[in-house]
Every structure is written in C-alpha cells, then in structure tokens.
C-alpha positions as CSV (number, residue, x, y, z in Angstrom):
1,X,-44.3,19.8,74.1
2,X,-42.1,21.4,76.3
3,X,-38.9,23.6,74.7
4,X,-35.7,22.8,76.0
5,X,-33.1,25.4,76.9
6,X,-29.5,24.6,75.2
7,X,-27.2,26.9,73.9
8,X,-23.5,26.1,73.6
9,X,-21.6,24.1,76.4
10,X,-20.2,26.5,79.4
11,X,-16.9,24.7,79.3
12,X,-14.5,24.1,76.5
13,X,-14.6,21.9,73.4
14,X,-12.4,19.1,74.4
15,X,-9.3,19.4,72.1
16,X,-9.1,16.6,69.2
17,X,-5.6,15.2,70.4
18,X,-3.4,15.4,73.5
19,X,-1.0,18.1,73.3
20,X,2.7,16.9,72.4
21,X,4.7,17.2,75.7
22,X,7.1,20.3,75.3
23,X,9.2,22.2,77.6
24,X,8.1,25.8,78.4
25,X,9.9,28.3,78.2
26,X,8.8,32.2,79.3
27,X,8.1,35.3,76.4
28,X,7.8,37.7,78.7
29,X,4.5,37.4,80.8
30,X,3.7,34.4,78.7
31,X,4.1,31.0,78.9
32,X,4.8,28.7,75.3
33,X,4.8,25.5,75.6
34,X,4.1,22.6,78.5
35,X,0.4,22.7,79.6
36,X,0.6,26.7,78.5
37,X,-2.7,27.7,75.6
38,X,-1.4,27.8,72.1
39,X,-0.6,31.7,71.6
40,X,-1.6,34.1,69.2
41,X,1.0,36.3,67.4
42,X,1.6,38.4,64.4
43,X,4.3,41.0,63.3
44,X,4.3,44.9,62.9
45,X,4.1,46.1,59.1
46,X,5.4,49.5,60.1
47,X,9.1,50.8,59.9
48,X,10.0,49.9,64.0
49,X,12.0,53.3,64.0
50,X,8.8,54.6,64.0
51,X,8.1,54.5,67.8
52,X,4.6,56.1,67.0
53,X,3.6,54.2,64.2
54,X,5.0,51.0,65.6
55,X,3.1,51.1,69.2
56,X,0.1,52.3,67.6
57,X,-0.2,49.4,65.6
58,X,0.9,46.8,68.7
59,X,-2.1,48.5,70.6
60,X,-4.3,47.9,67.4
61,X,-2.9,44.2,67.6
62,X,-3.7,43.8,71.7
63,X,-7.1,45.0,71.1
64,X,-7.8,42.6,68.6
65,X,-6.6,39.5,71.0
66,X,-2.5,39.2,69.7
67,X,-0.5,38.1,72.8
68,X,2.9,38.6,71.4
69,X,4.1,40.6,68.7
70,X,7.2,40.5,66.7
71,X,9.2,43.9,65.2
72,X,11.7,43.6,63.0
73,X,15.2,44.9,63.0
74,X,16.7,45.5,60.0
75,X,18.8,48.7,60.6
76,X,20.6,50.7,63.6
77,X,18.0,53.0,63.8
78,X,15.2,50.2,64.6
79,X,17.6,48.7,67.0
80,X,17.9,52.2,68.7
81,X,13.9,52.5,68.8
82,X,13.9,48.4,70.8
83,X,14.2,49.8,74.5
84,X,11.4,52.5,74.5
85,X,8.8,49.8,72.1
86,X,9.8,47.0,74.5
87,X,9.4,49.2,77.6
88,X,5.6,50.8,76.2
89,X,4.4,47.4,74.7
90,X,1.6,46.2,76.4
91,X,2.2,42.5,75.3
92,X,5.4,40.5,74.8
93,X,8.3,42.2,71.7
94,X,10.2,39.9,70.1
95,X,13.4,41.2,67.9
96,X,13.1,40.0,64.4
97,X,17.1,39.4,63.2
98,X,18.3,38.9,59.7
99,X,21.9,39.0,58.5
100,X,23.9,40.9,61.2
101,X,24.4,39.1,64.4
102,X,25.1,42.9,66.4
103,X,21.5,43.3,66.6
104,X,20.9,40.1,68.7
105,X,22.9,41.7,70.9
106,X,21.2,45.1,70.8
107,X,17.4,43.6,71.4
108,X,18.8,41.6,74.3
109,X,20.0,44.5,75.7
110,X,16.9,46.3,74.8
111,X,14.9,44.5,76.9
112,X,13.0,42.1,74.4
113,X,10.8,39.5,75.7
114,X,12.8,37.3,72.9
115,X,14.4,37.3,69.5
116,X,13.6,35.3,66.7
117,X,17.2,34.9,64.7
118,X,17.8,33.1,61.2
119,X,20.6,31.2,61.2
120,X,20.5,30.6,57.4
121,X,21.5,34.2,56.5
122,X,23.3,35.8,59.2
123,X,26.6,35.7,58.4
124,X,29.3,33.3,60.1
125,X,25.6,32.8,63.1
126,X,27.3,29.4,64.3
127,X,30.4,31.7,65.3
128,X,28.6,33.8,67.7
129,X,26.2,30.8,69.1
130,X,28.2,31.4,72.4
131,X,28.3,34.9,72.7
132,X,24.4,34.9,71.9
133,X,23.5,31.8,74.2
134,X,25.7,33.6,77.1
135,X,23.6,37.2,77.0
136,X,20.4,35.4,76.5
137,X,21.2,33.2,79.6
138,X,22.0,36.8,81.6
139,X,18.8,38.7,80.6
140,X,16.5,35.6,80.5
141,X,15.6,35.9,76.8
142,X,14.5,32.5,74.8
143,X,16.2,32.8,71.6
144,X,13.6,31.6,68.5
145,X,15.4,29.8,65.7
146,X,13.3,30.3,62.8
147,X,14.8,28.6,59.5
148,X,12.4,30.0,56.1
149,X,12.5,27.6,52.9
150,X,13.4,30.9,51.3
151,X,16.6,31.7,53.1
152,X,18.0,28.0,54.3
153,X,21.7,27.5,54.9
154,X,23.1,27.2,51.4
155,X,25.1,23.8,52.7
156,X,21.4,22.3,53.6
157,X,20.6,23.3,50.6
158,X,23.6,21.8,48.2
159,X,22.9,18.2,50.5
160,X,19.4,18.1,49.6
161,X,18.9,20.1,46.2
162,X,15.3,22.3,48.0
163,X,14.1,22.9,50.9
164,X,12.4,19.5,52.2
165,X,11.6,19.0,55.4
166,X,14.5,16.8,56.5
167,X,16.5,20.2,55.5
168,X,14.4,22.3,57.5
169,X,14.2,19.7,60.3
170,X,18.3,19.6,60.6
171,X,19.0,23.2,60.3
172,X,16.8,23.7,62.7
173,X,18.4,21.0,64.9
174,X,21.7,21.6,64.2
175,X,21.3,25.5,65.5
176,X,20.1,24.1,68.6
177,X,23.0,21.4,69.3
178,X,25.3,24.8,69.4
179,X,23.1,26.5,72.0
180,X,22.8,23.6,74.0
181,X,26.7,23.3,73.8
182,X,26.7,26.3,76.0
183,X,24.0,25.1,77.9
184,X,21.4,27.3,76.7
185,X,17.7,25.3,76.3
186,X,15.3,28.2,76.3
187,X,14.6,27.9,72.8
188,X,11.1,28.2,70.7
189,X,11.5,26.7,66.9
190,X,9.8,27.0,63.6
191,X,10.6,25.8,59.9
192,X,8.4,27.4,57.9
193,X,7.7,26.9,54.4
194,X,5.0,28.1,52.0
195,X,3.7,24.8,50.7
196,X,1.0,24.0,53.4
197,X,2.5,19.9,52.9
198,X,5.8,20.7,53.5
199,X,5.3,22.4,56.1
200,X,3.0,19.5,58.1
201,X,5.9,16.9,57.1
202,X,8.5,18.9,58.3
203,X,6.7,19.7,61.5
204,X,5.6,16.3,62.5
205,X,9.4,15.2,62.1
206,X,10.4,17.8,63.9
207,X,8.2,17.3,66.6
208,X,9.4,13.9,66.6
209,X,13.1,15.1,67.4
210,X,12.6,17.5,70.2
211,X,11.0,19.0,72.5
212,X,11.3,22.6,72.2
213,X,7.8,24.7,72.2
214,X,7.6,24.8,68.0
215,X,5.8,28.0,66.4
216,X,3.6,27.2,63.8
217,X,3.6,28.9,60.5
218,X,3.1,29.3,56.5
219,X,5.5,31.3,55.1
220,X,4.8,33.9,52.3
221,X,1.0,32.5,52.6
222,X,-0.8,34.9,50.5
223,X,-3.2,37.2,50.2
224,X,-6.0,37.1,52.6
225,X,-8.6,34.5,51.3
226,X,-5.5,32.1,50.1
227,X,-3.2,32.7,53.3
228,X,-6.4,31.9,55.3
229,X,-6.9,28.6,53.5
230,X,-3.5,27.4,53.8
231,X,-3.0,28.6,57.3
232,X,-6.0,27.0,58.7
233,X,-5.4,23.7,56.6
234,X,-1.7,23.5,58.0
235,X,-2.3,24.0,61.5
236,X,-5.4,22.6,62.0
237,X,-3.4,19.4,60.7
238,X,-0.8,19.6,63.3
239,X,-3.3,21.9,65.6
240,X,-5.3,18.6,65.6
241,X,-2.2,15.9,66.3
242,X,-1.5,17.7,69.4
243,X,1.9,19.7,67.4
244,X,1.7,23.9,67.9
245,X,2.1,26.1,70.9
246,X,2.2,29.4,69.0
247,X,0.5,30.3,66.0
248,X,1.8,33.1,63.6
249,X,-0.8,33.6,60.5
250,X,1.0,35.3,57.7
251,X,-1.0,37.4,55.2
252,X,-0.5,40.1,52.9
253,X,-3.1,41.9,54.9
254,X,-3.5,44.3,57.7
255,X,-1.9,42.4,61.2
256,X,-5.1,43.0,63.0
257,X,-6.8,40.5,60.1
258,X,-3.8,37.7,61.0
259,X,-5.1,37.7,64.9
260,X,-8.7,37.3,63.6
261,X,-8.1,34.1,61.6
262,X,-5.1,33.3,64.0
263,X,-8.0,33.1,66.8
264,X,-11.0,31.4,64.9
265,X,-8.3,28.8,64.2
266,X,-8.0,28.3,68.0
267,X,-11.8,28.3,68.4
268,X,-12.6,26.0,65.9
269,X,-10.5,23.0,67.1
270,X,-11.6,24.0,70.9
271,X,-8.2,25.1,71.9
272,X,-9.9,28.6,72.7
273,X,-13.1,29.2,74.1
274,X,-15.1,30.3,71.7
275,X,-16.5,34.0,71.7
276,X,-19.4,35.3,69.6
277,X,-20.4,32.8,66.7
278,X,-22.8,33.4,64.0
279,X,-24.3,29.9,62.6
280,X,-26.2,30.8,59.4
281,X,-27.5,28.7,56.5
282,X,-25.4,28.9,53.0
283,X,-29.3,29.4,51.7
284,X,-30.9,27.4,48.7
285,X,-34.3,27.2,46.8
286,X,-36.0,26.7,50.1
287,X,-35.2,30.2,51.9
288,X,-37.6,32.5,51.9
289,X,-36.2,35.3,53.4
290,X,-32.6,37.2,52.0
291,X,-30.3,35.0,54.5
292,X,-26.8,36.6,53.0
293,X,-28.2,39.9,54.1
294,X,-29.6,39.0,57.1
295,X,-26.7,37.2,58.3
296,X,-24.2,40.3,57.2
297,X,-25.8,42.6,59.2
298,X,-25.9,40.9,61.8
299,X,-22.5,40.3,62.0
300,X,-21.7,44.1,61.4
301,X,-23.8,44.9,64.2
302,X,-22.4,43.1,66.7
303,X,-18.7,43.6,65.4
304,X,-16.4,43.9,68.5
305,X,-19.3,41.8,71.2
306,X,-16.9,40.1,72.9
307,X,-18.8,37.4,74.6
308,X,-19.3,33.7,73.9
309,X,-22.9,33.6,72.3
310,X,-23.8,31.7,69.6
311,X,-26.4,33.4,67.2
312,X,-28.3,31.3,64.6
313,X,-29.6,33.0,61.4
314,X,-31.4,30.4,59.4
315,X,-33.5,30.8,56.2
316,X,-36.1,27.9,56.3
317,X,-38.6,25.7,58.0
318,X,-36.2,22.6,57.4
319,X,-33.3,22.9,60.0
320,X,-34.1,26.5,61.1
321,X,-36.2,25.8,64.2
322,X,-33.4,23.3,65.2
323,X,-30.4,25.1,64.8
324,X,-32.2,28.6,65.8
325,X,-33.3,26.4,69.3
326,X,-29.9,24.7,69.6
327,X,-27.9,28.3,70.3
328,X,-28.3,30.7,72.8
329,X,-29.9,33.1,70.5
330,X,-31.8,33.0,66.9
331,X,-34.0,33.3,64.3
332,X,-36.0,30.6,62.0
333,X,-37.0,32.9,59.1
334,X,-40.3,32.0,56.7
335,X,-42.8,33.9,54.7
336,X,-41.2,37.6,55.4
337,X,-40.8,36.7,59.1
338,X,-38.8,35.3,61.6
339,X,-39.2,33.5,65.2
340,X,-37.1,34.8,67.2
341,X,-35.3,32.2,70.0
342,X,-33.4,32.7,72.9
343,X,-31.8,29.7,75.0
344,X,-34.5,27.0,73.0
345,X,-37.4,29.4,73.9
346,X,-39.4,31.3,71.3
347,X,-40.3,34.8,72.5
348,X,-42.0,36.7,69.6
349,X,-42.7,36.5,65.9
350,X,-41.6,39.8,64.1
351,X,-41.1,41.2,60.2
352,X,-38.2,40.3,57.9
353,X,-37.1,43.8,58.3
354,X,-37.4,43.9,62.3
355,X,-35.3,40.5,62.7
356,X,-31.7,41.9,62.5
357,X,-32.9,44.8,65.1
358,X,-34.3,41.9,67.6
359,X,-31.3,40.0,67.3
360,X,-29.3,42.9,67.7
361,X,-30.9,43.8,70.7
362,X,-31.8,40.1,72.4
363,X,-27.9,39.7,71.6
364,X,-26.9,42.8,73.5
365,X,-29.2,41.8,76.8
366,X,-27.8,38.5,77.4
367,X,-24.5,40.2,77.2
368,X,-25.3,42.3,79.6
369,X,-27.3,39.6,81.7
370,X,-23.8,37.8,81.4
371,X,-22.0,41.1,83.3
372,X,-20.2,41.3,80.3
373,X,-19.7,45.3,79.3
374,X,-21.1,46.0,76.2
375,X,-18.8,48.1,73.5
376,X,-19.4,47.7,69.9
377,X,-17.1,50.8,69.3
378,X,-14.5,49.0,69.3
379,X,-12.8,48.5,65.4
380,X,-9.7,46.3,66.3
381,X,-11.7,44.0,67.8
382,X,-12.3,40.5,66.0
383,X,-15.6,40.1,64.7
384,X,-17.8,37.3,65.0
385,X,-16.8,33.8,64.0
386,X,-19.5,33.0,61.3
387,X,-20.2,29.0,60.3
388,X,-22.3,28.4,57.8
389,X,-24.4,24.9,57.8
C-alpha cells in the first residue's frame, strides 16, 4: 500500500461565520475592522513613567506576536513619558484614560495611535465630547469607548439596578451619539464585563446596533488557567458568529502569556494561520510509552519555532499511525519505540529515549526546508499550540 503525503492544508481554515460588516477605522499602521484580521492586543503592567521598563516590556509583547499595545495613564508623569513611548514603540500605543479628561488631551498630543477613554468615571466626559472629538479629528486618533461593568455610569446603573447588557449596550451608545454630534465616527467599542454570558449578550446586541469595529474582552478574567477558560469561551462565541475585530485577553499573568492565548484563540477558529501545533494523545491504559513526557519536551524544545508545522506525538497502535501520518511530522510510539513520520511517510524506527531528539531534529529540517530561519532562543516567543485528542 502506498503512503500518502498530507500534512495540514497550505491555506487557511475557512472561518466558521462571515465576519459582521464594520467600518475600519486606522490604529496606527493597523487596520480594525472592515475586511482587516482580528488583532491581538494586551496592556503594559509596568508604571508607563518608566520609559525603560515600559518599552522593554512592549518589545517583550512584539516578539511574542501583540500588534497593539495599550499603557495606561493615570498620573502627569505617565502623560509626560506618552511622546518618547509612542515615538520608540514598535507597534501601535494606545492611551488608557480614567477619571481626568486632561490626559485625553495630552496622549493626543503625544502622538498615540489612539486612546481608549471611560466615559463612566471621568468626570462631567459628556462635557468635553467636543473638545475631544475636535483634537482627535486634527491628529487622526480613533477614540475607543470602553464602558467596564465595574465602573458604569451611575445613572445606567440606578435605570437598571447592575450592569446588564442593555446598560452596557446604551452607555456605550449613548457616548457615541455625542461624538458623532460633532461628526466624529472613528470610534472602536467594548463593554466588558467579567461574567463570560454577559458579556456574549451584551456583545451580540451591540453588534446589532452599530457598526463600529467592537474590541472583544473579559474583564477582571482571572488568573491564568480561569481567565483562559473564560476568554476563549466568550470569544470563540462571538469569534464564531462573525462579532470581534480585536481581541484583548485579560489575565492576572505576565502580558506576554495574554498574546499566547490571545493568538491560539485566533488559530483555533481559523482566523489566523496556524503556526507550530503539537497533536498529542491525553494517554490511557493502552500507551505504552510516557506520552506526558514525551509530549512536554517536545514542546520545550521547539519553544519559539515559528513555523506552521503540525507535530503528532501519539502513545498507541490505535490512532497513532493515523494521526502521526495525518501531520507533517510525528511519532506512533509502542513497546519502548517510536515510528517516526514525516509528511505520511515513515522514515526510521528509533528508542523511546531517541524519539523527542528525532522529532526535534526532523522538526528543525523542514523548517529550514521551508526557508524559514531557525531560532529557538527566542523566550517571548509563543510556544507551540498543543491539542490533545
């Protein structure tokens, strides 16, 4: 019988749903919204008067595959430290504004690719809508309304006794009504809330109402394992219906770990091409070889490949051979040994403990093969999207 060569598809998944039809606006070099990719961002943890600290971690965050990055501005001094983090930023800054409407001005003048304001505590915001649409509209900054269950207009609040989502939904609505008074449209919105079902309701009305680009996020999500369970069940929901054109995963965890599940999200519903993907087996009474081990190191060793390979680690004769011939590179593992396949092809037969060097190495040849440059130094960068069948 003759093996034939698979491995994943050269083009795309195709996306569950049609994207919603929304108007794009510009963050800088990128595009959100219209036919633009769903973008990637996350927010510095340091103190942005901290030039140093604060670029260093926006590099760490381009590395790892963030396309724009939000700083926030909670004092004079961070304003002060905008123009010089705007100016070395290799991606998009966007202002983060809370409570004093002076600092809208000062990113804008700063050079910001946009600011992200709260209307529901910044005091007497519907006052300076004008002012704020006008310098926008002069220095081509989109203005992102972004209303938080946590800090929602206290008048939304007394109509509807919590944060639902038809509060969310008309705050955010009635913040735009005043911009667009003044003629101002280059808007991005987000209602966030940290109940993943709120937060899906009050997107999918909101969606239903405009068509601003809408940033997707859980507020206060969590720790890492929880904020990554409620992040990818939320917007792979709306991800799914078409809703989304930038992502924000919020974890208490590094930034660098938000990108990583930001862009498996992506991958997983085909809205980014996949990169390196480890299938492996969740093992049972069948396995004969140590598959958590196996399938752990071979992640760690090829942290940071960043290439789209699919790499099969599989424990047993039952859907090893199938899975292991299905990707581009992989191992069926039985009796202390492993076949090794590349691209549906078997090529050698070697010991347990030779199988993670031999896909290690196989893995690093089709990169190459590929002409892609081969750099596993690299700590920032995500690691390998691992599925487990």
């Amino acid at each position: 019988m003759t093996s034939v060569a698979l491995g994943i598809p050269s083009v795309r998944t195709k996306p569950i749903a049609e994207r919603r039809r929304s108007r794009q606006i510009m963050v800088g070099s990128v595009p959100v919204g219209g036919d633009a990719p769903v973008s990637v961002q996350s927010m510095t943890t340091t103190v942005t008067a901290d030039v140093n600290a604060t670029l260093q971690q926006i590099a760490a965050l381009t590395a790892s595959g963030c396309q724009i990055v939000r700083v926030a501005v909670p004092s004079q001094d961070d304003a002060e430290a905008l123009p010089i983090i705007a100016k070395k930023s290799q991606i998009p800054v966007i202002a983060d504004i809370h409570f004093q409407p002076k600092y809208v001005f000062a990113a804008i003048e700063a050079g910001c690719a946009a600011v992200r304001v709260n209307p529901g505590n910044i005091k007497k915001f519907d006052d300076k809508v004008g002012e704020i649409a006008k310098a926008a509209a002069d220095h081509g900054v989109p203005i992102r309304i972004g209303v938080n269950a946590g800090s929602l207009d206290p008048r939304l609040l007394q109509k509807y006794g919590k944060a639902t989502p038809e509060a969310l939904v008309e705050s955010a609505l009635w913040e735009c009504s005043l911009f667009e008074e003044h003629g101002f449209r280059d808007i991005k919105i987000s209602v966030k809330h940290n109940d993943p079902v709120v937060m899906i309701q009050a997107y999918r009305l909101l969606a239903q109402k405009c068509d601003y680009p809408l940033h997707l996020g859980v507020t206060e999500a969590g720790p890492a394992f929880q904020g990554t369970i409620k992040s990818a069940v939320a917007f792979g929901a709306l991800l799914a219906e078409g809703i989304g054109d930038t992502i924000r995963v919020s974890l208490s965890a590094p930034p660098v770990e938000e990108i990583k599940v930001g862009i498996g999200i992506l991958e997983s519903l085909g809205l980014r091409e996949r990169g390196l993907e480890i299938v492996s087996c969740p093992s049972c009474g069948r396995a004969q070889v140590d598959v958590y081990t196996l399938a752990e190191q071979v992640q760690a060793g090829l942290e940071g490949l960043k290439v789209p390979l699919r790499v099969a680690v599989m424990g047993c004769v039952v859907n090893g051979p199938g899975e292991a011939r299905e990707a581009d590179l992989g191992v069926a593992s039985g009796n202390g040994k492993g076949q090794i396949f590349v691209k549906g092809e078997v090529i050698k037969t070697v010991p347990e403990s030779q199988i993670v060097e031999t896909l290690i190495e196989e893995a690093l040849r089709l990169a190459e093969e590929m002409g892609v440059e081969v750099d596993l130094d690299d700590a920032d960068a995500p690691g390998p999207e691992v599925v487990v069948r």
